[in-house]
C-alpha positions as CSV (number, residue, x, y, z in Angstrom):
1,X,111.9,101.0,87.6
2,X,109.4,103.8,87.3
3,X,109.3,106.0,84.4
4,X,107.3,109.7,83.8
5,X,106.0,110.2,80.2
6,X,105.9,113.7,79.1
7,X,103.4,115.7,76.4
8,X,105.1,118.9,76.1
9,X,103.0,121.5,74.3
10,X,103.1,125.4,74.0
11,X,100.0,125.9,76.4
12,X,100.2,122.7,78.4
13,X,102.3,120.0,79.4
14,X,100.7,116.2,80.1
15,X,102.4,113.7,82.3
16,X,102.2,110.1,82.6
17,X,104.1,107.7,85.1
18,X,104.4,104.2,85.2
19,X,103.6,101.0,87.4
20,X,106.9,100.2,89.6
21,X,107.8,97.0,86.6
22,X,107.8,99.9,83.9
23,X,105.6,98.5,82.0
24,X,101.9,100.6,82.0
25,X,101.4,103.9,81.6
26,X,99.0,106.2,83.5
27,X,98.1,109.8,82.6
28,X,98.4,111.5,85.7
29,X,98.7,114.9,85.2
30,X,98.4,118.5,83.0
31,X,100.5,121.5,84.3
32,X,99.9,124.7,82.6
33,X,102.6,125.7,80.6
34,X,104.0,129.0,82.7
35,X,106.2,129.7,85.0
36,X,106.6,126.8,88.0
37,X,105.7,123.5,85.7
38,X,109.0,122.4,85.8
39,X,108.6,122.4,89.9
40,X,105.3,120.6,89.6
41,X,106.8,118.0,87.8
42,X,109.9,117.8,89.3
43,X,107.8,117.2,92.8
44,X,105.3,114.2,91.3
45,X,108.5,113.0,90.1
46,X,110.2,112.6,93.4
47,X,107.7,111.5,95.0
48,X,106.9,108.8,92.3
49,X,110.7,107.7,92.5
50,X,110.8,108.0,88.6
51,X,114.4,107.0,87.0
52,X,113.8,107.9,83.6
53,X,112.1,110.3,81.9
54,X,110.4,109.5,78.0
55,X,109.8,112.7,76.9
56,X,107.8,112.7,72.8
57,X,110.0,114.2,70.8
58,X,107.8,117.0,69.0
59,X,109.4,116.8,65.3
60,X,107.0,115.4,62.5
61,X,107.1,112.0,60.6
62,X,110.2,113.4,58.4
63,X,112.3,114.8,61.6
64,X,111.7,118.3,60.9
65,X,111.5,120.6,63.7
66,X,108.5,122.6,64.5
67,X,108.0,125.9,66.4
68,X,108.3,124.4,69.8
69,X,110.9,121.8,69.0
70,X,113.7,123.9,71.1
71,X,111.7,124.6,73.7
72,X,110.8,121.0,74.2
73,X,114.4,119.7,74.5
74,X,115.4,122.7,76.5
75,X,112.1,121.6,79.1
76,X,113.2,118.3,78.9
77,X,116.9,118.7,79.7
78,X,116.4,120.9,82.3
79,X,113.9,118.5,84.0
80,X,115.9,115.5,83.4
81,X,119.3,117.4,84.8
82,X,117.1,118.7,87.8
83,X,116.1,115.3,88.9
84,X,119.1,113.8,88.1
85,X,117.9,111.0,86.0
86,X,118.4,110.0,81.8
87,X,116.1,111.6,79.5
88,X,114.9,109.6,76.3
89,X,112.9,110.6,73.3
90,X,109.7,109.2,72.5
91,X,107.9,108.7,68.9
92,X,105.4,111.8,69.4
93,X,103.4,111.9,66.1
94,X,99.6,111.4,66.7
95,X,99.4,110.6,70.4
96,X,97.0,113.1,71.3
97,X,94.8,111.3,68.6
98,X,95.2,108.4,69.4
99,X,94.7,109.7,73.1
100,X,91.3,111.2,72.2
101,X,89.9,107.6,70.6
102,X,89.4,106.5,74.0
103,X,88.5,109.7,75.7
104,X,84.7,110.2,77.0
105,X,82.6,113.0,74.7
106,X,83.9,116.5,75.7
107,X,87.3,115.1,77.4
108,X,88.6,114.4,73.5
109,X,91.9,116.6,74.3
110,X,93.5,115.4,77.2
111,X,97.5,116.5,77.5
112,X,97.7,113.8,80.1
113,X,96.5,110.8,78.4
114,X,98.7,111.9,75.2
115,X,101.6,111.7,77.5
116,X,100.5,108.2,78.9
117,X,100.3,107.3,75.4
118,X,103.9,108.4,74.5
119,X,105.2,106.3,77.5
120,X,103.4,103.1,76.6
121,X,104.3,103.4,72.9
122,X,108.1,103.7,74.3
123,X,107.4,100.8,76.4
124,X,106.1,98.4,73.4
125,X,108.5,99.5,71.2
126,X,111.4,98.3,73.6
127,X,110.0,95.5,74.7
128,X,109.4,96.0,78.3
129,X,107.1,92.9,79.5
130,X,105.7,91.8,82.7
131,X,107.5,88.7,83.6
């Protein structure tokens, strides 16, 4: 079962999918935040055959929305409900920290590895293994 991670931010979204086991995330892509992201996504989706979508859920350690909070769910309802397939909310705080540990010099903000790294933290923290 494939899976596509989400990083939604004001300016840009990242997106991760996973192998076919759902078990390893990739970063795949960042879509500018405007006007047709929703249709970029929606066609990687597709084409990846994703089932679910784990999108980080943009609230702080304390659950307290922030300015973009709305927007995020709204983005990831409407993708979810355009391809037809569950959304889920990830554990969000610090990705795109943890994200830049491993990124090479000048590459130390990178929307897509964030989102890879909100889909694998889903996948460990349910449990999905390669058997």
């Amino acid at each position: 079962m494939k899976f596509l991670g989400i990083d939604y931010g004001a300016r840009r979204i990242g997106v991760a999918v996973s192998n076919a086991e759902g078990t390893i995330a990739f970063p795949r892509l960042t879509v500018e935040n405007q006007r047709g992201a929703l249709d970029t996504i929606k066609k990687l989706a597709v084409e990846e055959k994703v089932e679910t979508v784990v999108m980080g859920d943009t609230r702080s350690y304390g659950g307290t929305e922030n300015p973009i909070t709305k927007q995020a769910e709204a983005f990831g309802v409407a993708l979810s409900d355009a391809l037809g397939v569950p959304l889920v909310k990830a554990f969000e705080v610090a990705t795109s920290v943890e994200a830049a540990r491993f990124a090479p010099k000048g590459k130390e903000h990178d929307d897509a590895a964030a989102a890879a790294v909100i889909l694998q933290r889903y996948f460990d923290m349910k449990g999905h293994s390669v058997e």
